[in-house]
N, C-alpha and C positions, 0 to 999 in steps of 0.2 A: 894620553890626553892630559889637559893641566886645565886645572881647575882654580877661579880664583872666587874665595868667601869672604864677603863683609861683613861689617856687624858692627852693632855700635851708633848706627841710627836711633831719633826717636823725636819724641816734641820738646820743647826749650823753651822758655821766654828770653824776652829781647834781654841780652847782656851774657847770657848765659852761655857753659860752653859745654860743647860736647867732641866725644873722640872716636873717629874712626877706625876702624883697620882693617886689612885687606890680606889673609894669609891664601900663599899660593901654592899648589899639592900637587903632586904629579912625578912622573920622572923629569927633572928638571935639572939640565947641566948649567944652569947659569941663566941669571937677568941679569940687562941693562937696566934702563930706566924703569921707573915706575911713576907714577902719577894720579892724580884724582881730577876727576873731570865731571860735572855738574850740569844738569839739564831742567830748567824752572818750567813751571806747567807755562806753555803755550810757546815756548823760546827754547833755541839751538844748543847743544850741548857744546861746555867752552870748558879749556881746560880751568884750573884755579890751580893747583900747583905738581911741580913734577921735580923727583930726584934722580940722577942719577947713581951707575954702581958706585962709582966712590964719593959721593955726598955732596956734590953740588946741588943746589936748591933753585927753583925758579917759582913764580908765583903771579896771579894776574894781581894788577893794581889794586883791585878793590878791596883784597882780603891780606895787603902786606901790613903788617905788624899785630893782626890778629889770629892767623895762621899758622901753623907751622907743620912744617913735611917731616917725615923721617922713617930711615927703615931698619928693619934688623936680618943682613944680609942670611946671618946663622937659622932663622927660621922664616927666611923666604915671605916678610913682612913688609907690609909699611902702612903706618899712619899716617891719618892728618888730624894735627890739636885744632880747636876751633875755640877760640876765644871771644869773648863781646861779637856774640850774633846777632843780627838782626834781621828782620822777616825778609830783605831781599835775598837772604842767605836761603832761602827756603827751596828746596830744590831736591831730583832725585841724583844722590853721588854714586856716582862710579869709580872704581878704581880699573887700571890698567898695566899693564906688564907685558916689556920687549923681553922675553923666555928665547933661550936656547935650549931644544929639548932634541931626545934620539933624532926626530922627522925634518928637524932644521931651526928655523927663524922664524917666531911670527907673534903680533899682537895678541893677548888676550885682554875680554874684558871678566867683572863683576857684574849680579846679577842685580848689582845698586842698592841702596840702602836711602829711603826717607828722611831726609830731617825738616824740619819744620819748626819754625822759628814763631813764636807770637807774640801780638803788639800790645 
């Protein structure tokens, strides 16, 4: 079984930033991507950025230049920087991970993490 732990949540004023990360445990032969993915009280969980294994970066519009993905392949990581937040930022983050473990192929999520931005 592969378990993925976040941490790094919390409350923020507008401007402020904060840092995620997302370590993943387990017998694990290898990730592809990884990503963080965001669900605001009352609205659909959207991705907001995803790396893959060798560091290509992708990001929704709203949060490019304030953003940044990244991971540390050696300890099965990855972050997201958050810079100049603001309260649409507010939302519960998930991270996620395409794993290759003994059983095969498959998605995992986090168990998400709070941030919360205020005006």
């Amino acid at each position: 079984q592969v378990h993925l732990l976040e941490s790094g949540g919390g409350l923020v004023q507008t401007g402020g930033s904060l840092r995620l990360s997302c370590a993943a445990s387990g017998i694990i032969f290898s990730i592809n991507s990884m990503g963080w993915y965001r669900q605001p009280p009352g609205k659909e969980r959207e991705l907001v950025a995803g790396i893959s294994s060798g560091g290509s970066t992708n990001y929704v519009d709203s949060v490019k230049g304030r953003f940044t993905i990244s991971r540390d392949n050696a300890k099965n990581t990855v972050y997201l920087q958050m810079n100049s937040l603001k309260p649409e930022d507010t939302a519960v983050y998930y991270c996620n991970a395409d794993v290759i473990t003994i059983g095969g192929r498959r998605y995992y999520w986090g168990q998400g993490t709070q941030v919360t931005v205020s005006s």
